[in-house]
Structure formats: structure tokens, C-alpha cells
PQR file of N, CA, C, O and H, with PARSE charges and radii, in Angstrom:
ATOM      1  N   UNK A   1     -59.169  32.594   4.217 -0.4000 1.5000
ATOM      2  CA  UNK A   1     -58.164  33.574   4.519 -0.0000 2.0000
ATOM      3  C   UNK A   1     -57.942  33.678   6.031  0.5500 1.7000
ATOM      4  O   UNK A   1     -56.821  33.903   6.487 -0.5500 1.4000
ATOM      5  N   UNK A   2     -59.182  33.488   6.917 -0.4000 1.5000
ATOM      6  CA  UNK A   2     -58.849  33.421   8.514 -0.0000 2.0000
ATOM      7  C   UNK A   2     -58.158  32.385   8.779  0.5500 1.7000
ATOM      8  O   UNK A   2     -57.411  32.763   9.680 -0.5500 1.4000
ATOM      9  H   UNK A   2     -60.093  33.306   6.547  0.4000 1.0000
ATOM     10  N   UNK A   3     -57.864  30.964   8.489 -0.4000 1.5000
ATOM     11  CA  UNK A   3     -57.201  30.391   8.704 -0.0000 2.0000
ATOM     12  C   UNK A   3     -55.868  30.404   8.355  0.5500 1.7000
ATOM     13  O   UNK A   3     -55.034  29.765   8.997 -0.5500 1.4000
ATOM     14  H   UNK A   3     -58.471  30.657   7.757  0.4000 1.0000
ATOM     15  N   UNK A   4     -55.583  31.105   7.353 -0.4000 1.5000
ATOM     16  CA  UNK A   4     -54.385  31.464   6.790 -0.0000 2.0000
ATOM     17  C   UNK A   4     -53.690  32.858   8.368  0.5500 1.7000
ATOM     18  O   UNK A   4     -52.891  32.724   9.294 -0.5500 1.4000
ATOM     19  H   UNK A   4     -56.260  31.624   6.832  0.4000 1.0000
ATOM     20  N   UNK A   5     -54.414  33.826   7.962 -0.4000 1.5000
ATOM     21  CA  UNK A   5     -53.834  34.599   9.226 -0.0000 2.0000
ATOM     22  C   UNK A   5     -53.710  34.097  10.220  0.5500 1.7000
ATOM     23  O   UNK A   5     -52.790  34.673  10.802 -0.5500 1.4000
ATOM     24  H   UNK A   5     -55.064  33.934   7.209  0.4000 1.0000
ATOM     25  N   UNK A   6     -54.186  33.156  10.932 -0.4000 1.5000
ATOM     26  CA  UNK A   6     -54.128  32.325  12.278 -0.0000 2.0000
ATOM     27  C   UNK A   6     -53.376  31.339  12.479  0.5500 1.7000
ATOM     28  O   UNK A   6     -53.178  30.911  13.616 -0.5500 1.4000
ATOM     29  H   UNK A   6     -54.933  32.688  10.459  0.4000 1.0000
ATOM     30  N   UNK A   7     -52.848  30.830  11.432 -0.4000 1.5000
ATOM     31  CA  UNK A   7     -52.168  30.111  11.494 -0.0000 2.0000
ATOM     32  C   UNK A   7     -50.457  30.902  11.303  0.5500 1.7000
ATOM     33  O   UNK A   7     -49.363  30.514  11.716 -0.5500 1.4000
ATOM     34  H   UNK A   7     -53.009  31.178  10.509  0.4000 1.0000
ATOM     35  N   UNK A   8     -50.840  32.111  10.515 -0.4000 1.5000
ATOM     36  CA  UNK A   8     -49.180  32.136  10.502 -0.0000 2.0000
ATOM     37  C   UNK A   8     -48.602  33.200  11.639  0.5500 1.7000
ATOM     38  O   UNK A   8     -47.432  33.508  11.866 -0.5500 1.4000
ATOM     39  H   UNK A   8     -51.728  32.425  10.180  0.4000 1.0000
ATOM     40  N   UNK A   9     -50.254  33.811  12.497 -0.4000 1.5000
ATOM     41  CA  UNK A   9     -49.752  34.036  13.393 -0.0000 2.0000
ATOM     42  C   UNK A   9     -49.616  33.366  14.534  0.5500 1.7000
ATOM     43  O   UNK A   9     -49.095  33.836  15.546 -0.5500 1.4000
ATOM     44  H   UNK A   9     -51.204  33.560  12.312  0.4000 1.0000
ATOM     45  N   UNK A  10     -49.932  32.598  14.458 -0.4000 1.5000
ATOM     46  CA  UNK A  10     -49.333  31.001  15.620 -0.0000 2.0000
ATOM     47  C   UNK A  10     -48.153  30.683  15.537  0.5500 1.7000
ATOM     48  O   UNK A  10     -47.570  30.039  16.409 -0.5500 1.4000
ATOM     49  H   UNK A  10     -50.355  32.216  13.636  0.4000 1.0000
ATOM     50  N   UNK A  11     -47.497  31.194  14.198 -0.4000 1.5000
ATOM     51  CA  UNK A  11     -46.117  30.913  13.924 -0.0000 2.0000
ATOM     52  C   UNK A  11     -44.843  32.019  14.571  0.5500 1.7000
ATOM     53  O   UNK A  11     -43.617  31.910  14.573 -0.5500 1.4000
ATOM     54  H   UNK A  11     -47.970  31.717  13.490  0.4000 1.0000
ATOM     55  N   UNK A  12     -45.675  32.987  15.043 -0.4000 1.5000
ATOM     56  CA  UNK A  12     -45.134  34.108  15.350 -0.0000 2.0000
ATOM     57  C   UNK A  12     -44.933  35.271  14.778  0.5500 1.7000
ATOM     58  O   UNK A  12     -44.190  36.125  15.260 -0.5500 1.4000
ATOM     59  H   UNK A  12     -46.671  33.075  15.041  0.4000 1.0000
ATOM     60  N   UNK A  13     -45.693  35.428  13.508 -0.4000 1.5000
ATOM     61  CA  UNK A  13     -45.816  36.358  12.817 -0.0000 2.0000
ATOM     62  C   UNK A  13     -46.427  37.526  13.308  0.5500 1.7000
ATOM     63  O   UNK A  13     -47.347  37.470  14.124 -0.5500 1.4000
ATOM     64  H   UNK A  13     -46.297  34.734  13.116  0.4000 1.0000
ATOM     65  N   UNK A  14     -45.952  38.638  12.841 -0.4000 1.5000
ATOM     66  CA  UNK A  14     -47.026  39.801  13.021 -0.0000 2.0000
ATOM     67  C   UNK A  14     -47.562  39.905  11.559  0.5500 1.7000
ATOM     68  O   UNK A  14     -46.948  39.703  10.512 -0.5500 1.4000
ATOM     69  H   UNK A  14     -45.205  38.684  12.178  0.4000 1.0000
ATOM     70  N   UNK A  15     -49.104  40.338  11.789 -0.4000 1.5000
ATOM     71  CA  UNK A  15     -49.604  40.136  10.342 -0.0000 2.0000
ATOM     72  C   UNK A  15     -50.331  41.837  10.182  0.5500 1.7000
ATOM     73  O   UNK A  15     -51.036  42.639  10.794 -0.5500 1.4000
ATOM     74  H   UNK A  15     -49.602  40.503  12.640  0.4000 1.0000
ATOM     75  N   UNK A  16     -49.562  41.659   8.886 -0.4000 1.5000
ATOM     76  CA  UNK A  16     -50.386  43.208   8.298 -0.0000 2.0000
ATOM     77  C   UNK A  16     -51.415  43.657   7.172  0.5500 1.7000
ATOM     78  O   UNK A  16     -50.896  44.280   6.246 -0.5500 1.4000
ATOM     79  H   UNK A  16     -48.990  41.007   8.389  0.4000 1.0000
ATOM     80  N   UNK A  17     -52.756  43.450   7.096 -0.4000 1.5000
ATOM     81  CA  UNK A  17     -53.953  43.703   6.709 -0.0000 2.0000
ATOM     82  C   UNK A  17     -53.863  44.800   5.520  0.5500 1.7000
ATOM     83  O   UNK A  17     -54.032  45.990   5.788 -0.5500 1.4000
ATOM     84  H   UNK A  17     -53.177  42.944   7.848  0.4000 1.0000
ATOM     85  N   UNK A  18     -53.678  44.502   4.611 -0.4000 1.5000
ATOM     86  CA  UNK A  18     -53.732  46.151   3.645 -0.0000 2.0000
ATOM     87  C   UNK A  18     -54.910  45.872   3.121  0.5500 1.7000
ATOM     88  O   UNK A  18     -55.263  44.767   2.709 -0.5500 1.4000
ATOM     89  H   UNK A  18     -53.541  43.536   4.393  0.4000 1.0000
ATOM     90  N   UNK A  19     -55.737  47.177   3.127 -0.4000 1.5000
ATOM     91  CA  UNK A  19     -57.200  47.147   2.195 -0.0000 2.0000
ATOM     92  C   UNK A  19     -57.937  48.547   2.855  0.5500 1.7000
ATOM     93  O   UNK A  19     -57.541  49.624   3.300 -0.5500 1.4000
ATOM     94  H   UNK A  19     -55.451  48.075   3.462  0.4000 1.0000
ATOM     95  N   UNK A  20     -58.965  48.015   2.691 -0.4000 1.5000
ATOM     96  CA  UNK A  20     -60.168  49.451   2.766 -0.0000 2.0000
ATOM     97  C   UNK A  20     -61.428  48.662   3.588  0.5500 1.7000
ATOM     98  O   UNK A  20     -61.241  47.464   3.804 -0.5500 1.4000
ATOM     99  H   UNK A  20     -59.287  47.140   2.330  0.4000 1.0000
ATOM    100  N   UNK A  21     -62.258  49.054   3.896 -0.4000 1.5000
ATOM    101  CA  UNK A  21     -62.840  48.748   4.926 -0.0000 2.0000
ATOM    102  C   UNK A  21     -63.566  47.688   3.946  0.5500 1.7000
ATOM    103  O   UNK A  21     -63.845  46.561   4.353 -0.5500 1.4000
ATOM    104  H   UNK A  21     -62.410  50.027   3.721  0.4000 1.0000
ATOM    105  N   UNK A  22     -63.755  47.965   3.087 -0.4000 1.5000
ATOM    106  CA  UNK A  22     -64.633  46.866   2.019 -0.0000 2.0000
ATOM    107  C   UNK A  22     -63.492  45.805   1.170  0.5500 1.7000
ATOM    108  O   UNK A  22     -63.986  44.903   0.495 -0.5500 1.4000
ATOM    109  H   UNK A  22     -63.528  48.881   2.756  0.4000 1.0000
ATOM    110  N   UNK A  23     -62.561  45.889   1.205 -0.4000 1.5000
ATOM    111  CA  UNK A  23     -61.500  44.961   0.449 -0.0000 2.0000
ATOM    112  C   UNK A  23     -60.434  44.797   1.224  0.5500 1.7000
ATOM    113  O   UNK A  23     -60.004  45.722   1.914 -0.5500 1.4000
ATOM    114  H   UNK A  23     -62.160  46.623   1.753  0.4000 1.0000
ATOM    115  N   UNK A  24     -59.842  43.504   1.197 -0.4000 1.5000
ATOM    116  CA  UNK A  24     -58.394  43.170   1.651 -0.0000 2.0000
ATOM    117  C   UNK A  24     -57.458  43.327   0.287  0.5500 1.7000
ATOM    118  O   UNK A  24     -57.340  42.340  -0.439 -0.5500 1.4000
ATOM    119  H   UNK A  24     -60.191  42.753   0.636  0.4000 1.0000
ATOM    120  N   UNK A  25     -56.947  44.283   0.020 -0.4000 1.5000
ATOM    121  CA  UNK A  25     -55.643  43.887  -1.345 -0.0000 2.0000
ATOM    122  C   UNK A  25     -54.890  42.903  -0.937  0.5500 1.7000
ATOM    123  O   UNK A  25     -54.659  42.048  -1.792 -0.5500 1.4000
ATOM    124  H   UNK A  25     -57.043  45.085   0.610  0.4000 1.0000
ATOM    125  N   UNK A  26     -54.406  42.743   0.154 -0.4000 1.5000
ATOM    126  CA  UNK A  26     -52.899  41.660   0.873 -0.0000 2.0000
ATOM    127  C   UNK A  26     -52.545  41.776   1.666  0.5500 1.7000
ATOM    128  O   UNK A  26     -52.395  42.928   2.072 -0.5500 1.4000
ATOM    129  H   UNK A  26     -54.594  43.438   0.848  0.4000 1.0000
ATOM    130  N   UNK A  27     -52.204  40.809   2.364 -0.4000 1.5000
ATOM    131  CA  UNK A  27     -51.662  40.350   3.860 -0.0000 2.0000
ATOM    132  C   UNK A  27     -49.812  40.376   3.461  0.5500 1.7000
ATOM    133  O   UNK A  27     -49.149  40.122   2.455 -0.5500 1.4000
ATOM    134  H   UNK A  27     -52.326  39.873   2.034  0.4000 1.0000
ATOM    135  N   UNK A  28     -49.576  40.721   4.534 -0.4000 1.5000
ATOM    136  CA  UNK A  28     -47.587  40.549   5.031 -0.0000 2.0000
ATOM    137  C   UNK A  28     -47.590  39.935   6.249  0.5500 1.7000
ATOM    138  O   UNK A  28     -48.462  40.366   7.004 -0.5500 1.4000
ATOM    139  H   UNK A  28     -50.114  40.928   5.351  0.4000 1.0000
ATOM    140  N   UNK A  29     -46.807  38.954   6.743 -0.4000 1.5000
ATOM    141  CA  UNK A  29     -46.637  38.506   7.605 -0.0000 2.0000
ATOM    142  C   UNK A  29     -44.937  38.896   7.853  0.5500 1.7000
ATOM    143  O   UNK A  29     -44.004  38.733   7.067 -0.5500 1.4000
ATOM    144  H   UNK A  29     -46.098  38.604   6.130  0.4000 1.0000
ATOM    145  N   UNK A  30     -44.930  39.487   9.298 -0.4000 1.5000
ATOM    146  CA  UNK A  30     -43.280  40.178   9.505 -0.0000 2.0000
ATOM    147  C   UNK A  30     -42.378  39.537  10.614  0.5500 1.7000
ATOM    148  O   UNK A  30     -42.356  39.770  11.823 -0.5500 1.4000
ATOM    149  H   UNK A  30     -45.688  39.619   9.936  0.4000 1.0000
ATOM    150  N   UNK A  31     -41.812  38.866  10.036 -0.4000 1.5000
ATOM    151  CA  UNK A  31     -41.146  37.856  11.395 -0.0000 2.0000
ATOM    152  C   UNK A  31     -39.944  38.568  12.090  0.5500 1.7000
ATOM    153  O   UNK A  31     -39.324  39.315  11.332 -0.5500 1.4000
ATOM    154  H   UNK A  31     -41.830  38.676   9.054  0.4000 1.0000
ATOM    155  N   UNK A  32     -39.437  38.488  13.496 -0.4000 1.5000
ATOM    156  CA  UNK A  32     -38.436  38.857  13.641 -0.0000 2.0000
ATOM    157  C   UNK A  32     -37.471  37.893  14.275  0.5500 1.7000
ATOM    158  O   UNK A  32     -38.042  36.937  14.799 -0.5500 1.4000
ATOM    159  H   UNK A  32     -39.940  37.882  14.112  0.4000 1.0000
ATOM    160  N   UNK A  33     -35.651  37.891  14.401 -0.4000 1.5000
ATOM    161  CA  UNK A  33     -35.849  37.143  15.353 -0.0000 2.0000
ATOM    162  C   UNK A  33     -35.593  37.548  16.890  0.5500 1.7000
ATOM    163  O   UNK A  33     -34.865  38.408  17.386 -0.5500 1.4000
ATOM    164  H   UNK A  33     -35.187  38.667  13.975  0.4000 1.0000
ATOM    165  N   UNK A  34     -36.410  36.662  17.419 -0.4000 1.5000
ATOM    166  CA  UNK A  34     -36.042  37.377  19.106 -0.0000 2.0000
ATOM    167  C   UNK A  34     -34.510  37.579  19.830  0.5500 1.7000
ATOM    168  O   UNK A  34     -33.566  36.790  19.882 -0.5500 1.4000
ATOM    169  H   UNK A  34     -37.000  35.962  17.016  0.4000 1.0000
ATOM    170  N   UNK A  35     -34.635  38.785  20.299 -0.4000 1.5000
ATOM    171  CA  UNK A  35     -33.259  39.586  20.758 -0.0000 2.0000
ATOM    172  C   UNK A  35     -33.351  38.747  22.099  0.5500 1.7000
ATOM    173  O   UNK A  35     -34.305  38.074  22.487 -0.5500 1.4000
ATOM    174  H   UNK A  35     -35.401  39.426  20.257  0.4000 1.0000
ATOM    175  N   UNK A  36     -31.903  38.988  22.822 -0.4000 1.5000
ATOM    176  CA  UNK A  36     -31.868  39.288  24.651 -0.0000 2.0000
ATOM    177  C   UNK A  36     -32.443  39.795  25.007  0.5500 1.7000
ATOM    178  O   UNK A  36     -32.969  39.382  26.041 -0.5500 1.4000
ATOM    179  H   UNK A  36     -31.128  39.535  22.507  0.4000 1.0000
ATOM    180  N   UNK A  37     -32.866  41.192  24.446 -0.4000 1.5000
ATOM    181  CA  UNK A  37     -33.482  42.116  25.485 -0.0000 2.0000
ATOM    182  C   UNK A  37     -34.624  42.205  24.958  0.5500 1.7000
ATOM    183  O   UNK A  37     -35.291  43.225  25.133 -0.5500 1.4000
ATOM    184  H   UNK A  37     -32.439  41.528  23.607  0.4000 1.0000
ATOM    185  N   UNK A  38     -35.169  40.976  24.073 -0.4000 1.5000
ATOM    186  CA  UNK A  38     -36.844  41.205  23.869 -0.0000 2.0000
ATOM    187  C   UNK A  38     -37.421  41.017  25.351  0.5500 1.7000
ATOM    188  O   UNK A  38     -38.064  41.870  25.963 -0.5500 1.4000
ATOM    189  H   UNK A  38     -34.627  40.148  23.931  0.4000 1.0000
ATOM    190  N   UNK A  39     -37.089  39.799  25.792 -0.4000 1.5000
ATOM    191  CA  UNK A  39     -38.094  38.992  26.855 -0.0000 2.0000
ATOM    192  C   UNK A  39     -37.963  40.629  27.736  0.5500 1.7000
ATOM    193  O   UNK A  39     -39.024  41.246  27.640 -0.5500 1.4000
ATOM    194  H   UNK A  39     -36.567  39.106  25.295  0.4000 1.0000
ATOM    195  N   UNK A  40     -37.067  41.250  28.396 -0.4000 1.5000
ATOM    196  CA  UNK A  40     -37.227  42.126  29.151 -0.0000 2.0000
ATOM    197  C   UNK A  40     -37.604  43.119  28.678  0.5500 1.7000
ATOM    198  O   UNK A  40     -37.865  44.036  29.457 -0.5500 1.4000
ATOM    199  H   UNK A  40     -36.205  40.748  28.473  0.4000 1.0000
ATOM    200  N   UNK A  41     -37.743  43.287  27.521 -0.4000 1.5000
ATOM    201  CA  UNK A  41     -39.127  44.386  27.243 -0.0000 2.0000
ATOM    202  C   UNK A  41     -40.147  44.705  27.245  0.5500 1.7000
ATOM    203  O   UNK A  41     -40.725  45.788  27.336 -0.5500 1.4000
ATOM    204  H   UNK A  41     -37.531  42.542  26.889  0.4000 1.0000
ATOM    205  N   UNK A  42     -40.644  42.900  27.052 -0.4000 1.5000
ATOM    206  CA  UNK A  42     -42.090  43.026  26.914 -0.0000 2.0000
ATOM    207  C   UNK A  42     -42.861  42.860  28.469  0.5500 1.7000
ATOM    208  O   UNK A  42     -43.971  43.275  28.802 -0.5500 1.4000
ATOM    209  H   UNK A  42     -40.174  42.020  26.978  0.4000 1.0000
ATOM    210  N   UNK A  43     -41.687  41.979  29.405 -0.4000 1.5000
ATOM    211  CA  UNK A  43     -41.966  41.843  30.747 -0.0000 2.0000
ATOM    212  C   UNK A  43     -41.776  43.726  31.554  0.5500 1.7000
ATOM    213  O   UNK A  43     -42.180  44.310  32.560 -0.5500 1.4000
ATOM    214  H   UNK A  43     -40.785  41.642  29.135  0.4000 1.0000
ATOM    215  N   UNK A  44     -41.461  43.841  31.108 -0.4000 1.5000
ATOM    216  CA  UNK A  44     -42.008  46.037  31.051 -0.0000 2.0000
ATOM    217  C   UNK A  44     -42.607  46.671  31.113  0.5500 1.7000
ATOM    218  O   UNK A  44     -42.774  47.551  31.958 -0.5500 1.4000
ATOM    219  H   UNK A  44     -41.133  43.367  30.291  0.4000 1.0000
ATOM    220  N   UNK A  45     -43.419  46.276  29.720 -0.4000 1.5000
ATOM    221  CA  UNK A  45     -44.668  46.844  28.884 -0.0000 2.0000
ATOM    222  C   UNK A  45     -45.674  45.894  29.981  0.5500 1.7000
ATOM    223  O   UNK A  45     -46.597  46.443  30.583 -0.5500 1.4000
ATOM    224  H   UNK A  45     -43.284  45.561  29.034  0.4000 1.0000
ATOM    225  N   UNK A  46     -45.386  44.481  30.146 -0.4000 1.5000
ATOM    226  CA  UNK A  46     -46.872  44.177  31.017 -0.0000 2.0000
ATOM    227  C   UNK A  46     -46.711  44.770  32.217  0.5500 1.7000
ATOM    228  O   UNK A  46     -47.767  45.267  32.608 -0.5500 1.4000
ATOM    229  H   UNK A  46     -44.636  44.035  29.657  0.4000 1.0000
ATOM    230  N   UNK A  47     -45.708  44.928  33.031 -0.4000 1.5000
ATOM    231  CA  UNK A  47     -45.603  45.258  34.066 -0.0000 2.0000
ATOM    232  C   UNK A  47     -46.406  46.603  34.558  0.5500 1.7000
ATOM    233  O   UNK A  47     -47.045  46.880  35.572 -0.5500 1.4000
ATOM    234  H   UNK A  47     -44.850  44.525  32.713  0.4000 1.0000
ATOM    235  N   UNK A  48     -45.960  47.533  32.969 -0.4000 1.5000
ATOM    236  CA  UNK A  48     -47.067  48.991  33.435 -0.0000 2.0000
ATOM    237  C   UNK A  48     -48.582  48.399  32.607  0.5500 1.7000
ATOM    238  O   UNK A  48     -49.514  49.180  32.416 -0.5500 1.4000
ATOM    239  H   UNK A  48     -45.440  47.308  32.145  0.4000 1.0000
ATOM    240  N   UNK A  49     -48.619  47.616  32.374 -0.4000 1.5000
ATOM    241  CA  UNK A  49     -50.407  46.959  31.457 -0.0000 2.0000
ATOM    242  C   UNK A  49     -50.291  47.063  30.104  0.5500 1.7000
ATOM    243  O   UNK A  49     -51.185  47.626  29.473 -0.5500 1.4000
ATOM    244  H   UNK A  49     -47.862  46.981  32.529  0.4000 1.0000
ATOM    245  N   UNK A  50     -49.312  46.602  29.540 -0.4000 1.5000
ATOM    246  CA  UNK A  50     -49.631  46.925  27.962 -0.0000 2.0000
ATOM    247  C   UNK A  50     -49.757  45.235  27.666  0.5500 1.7000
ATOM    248  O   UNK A  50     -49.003  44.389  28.147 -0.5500 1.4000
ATOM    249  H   UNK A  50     -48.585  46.145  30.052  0.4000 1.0000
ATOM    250  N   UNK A  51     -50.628  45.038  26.970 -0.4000 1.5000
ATOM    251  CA  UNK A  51     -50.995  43.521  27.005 -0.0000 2.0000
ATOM    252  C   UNK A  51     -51.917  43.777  25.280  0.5500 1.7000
ATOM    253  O   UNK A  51     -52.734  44.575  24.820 -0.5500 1.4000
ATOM    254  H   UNK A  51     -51.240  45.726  26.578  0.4000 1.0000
ATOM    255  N   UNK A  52     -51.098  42.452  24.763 -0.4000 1.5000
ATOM    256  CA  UNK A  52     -51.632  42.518  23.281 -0.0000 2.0000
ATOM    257  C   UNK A  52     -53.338  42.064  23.545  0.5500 1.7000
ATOM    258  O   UNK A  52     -53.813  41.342  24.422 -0.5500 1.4000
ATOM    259  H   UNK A  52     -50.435  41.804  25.137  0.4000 1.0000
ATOM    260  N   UNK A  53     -54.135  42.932  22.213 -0.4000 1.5000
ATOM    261  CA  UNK A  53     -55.375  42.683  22.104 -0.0000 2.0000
ATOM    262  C   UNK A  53     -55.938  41.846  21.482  0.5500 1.7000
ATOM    263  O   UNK A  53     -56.532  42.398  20.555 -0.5500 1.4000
ATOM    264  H   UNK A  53     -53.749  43.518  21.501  0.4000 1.0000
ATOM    265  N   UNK A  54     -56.171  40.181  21.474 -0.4000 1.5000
ATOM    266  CA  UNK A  54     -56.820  39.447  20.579 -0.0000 2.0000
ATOM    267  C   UNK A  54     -57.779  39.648  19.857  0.5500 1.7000
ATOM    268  O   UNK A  54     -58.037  39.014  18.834 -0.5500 1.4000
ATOM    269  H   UNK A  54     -55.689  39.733  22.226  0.4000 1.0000
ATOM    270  N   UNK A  55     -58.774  41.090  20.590 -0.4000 1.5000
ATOM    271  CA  UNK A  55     -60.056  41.439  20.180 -0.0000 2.0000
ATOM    272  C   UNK A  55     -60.193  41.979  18.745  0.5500 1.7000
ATOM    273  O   UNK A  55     -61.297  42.064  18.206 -0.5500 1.4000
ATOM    274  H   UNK A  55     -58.564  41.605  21.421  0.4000 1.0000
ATOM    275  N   UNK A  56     -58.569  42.495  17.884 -0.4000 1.5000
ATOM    276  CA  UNK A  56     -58.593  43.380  17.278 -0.0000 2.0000
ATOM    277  C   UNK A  56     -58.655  42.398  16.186  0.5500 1.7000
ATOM    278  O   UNK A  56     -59.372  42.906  15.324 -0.5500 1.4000
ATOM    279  H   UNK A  56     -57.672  42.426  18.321  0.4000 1.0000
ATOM    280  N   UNK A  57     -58.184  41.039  15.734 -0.4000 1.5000
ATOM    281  CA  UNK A  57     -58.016  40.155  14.920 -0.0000 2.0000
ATOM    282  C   UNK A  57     -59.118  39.741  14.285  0.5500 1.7000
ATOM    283  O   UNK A  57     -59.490  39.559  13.126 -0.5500 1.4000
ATOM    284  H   UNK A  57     -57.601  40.626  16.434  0.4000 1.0000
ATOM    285  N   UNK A  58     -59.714  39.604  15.846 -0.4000 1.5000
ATOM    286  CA  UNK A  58     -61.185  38.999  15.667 -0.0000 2.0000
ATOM    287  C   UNK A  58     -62.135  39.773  14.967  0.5500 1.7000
ATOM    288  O   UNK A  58     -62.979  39.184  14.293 -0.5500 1.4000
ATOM    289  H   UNK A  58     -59.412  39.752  16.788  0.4000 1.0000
ATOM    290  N   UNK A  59     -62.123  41.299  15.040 -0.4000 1.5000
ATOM    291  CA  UNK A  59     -62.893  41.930  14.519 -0.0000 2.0000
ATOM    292  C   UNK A  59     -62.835  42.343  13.071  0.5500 1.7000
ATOM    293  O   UNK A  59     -63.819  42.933  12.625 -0.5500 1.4000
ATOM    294  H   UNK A  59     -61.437  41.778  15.588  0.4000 1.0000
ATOM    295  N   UNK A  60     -61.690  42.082  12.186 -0.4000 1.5000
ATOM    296  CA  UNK A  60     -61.762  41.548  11.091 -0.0000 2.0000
ATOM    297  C   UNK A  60     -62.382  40.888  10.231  0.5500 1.7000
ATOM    298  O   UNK A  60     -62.429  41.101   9.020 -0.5500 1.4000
ATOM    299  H   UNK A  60     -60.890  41.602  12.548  0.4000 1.0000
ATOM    300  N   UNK A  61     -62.914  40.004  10.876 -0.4000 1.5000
ATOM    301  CA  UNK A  61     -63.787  38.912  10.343 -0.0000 2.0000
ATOM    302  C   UNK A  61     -65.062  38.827  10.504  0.5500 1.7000
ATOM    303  O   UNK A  61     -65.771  37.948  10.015 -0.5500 1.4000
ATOM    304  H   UNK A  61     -62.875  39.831  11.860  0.4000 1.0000
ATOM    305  N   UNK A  62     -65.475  39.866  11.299 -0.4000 1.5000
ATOM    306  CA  UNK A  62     -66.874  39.778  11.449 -0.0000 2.0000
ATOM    307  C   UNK A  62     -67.521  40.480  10.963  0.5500 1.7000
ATOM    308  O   UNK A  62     -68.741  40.393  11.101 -0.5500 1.4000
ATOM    309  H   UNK A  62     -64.899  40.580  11.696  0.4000 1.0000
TER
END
């Protein structure tokens, strides 16, 4: 299943985890497509520090 999430978020997916701390029921993967005014949004958000967390993926699995 980790390779499955990793891979389709390599694809650009955002992936969404449904379950309970002891079970996964199902994954969604939510694609969008990118706007004009994505790139200058997110160059925004880093600008004041908002920077995605890899840490949070990872801790899924462990």
C-alpha cells in the first residue's frame, strides 16, 4: 500500500487516508489541474514559510 501512495503521489496527487488509528478503510487520491495563479500562490505561502511536510506521510507507516 506504501508504494501505491508514493507513487500516485509522485503523480501529483493529494492523497487522503480514511481509517482509525488501527485501520485504513481507503485511500482517494485528488488531482487538480494547475491554475495561473497556482505558481503565485504557493511562491507566497513559501515566502512567509509555509512549506509542505514530508514528515507527515512518513509517519503513517511506521
Amino acid at each position: 500500500m506504501e508504494s501505491q501512495i508514493l507513487s500516485l503521489q509522485q503523480e501529483g496527487n493529494t492523497i487522503v487516508i480514511i481509517g482509525t488509528k488501527e485501520k485504513i478503510f481507503g485511500i482517494m487520491a485528488v488531482a487538480d489541474d494547475i491554475r495561473d495563479t497556482s505558481v503565485k500562490a504557493l511562491k507566497g505561502l513559501q515566502a512567509v514559510g509555509v512549506n509542505q511536510d514530508w514528515r507527515i506521510s512518513n509517519c503513517i507507516f511506521k
